[in-house]
Each structure stands twice: as structure tokens, then as C-alpha cells.
N, C-alpha and C positions, 0 to 999 in steps of 0.2 A: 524475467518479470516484465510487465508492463504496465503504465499508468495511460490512462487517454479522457481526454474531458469529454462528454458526452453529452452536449446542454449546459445543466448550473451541476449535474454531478459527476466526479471523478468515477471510473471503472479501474478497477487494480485487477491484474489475473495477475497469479502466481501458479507456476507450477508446482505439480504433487508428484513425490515419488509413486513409482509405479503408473504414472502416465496422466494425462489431463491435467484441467487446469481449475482452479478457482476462483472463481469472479466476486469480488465485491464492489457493490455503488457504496460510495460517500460524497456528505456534500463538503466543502471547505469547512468547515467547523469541524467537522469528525476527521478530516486528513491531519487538521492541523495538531490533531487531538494525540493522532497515531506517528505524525513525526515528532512532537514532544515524548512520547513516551518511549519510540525506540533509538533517539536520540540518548536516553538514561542508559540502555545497558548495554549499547553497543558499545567495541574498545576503539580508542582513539588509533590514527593511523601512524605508526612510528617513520 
């Protein structure tokens, strides 16, 4: 994975099984949006 600031918006690729990658732009409101949310269901680290 990777995040990179690009201007005022963040660029997220993630890769996809079976090859390539998936880009999304967001700006700091929608990242902060996406680390509250996946901060919920991921498990803490023992």
C-alpha cells in the first residue's frame, strides 16, 4: 500500500489480487473519515 500527498489531496493505491493497483484521491476530511472508521474494526495488537 501506499499513501502520498499530491497538492491538498491524499492519493491511496492499494493493491488488487490478481494484479494492479487501485488509486483513490481524498482530501483530509474524507482520510480522517476512513481512519476513524477502520480504526473500529480492526483488532488491536497483542
Amino acid at each position: 500500500m501506499e499513501a502520498t500527498r499530491e497538492g491538498r489531496l491524499i492519493v491511496v493505491r492499494v493493491p488488487l489480487e490478481g494484479g494492479g493497483r487501485m488509486a483513490v484521491s481524498m482530501n483530509d476530511d474524507e482520510v480522517t473519515e476512513l481512519h476513524d472508521l477502520l480504526a473500529k474494526v480492526i483488532k488491536p495488537k497483542a
